[in-house]
C-alpha positions in Angstrom: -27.9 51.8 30.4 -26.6 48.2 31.0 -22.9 49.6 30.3 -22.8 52.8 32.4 -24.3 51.0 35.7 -22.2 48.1 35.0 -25.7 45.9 35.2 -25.0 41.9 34.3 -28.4 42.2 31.9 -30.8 44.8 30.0 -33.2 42.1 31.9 -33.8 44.5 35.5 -36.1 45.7 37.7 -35.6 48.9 40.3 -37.0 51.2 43.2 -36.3 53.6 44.9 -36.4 53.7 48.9 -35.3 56.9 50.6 -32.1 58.1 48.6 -31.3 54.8 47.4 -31.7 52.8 44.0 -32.1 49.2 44.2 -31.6 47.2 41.2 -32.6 43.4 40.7 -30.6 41.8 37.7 -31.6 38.6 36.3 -29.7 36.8 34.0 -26.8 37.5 32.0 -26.8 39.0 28.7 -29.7 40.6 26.6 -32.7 39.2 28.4 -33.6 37.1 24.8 -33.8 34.0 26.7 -30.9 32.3 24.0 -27.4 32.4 25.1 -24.5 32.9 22.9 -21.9 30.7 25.1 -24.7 27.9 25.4 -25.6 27.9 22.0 -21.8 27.9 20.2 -21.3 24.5 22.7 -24.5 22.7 21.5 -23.5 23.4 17.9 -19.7 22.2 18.6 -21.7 19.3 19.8 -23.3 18.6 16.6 -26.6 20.4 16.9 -28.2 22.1 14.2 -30.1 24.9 14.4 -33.6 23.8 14.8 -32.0 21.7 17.6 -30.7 24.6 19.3 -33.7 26.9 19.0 -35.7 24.1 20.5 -33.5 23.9 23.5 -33.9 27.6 24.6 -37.4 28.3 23.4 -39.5 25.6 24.2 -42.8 24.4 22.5 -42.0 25.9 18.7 -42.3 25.1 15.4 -39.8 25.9 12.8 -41.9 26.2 9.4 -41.6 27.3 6.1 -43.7 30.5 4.7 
C-alpha cells in the first residue's frame, strides 16, 4: 500500500470528504519506532546494541530467558 500511493510510512491515517482522500503520514519508514539510518550512526559511534535499543525504545530491560 505504502509503495503504490508513494506514502513516506505504513504509519497513516485517512478520510474521505466529498470525492477526495486525505492521507496523514507520520514518520518515515515502517512505523517500528527504530530507524535504520539512526541506528547504523550510533553503532559507527561505538554503541552496542543494548545501547541502541535503549535510545529508541525507552524504559526497557534487555534480559536473559
Amino acid at each position: 500500500m505504502r509503495t503504490i500511493l508513494a506514502l513516506r510510512s505504513t504509519n497513516f491515517t485517512f478520510i474521505i470528504e466529498n470525492n477526495n482522500i486525505k492521507f496523514s503520514v507520520i514518520g518515515y519508514g515502517h512505523g517500528v519506532g527504530m530507524s535504520q539510518t539512526g541506528a547504523d550512526a550510533l553503532a559507527k559511534q561505538g554503541k552496542n546494541y543494548e545501547e541502541i535499543i535503549k535510545h529508541f525504545y525507552t524504559g526497557v530491560q534487555i534480559i536473559d530467558i
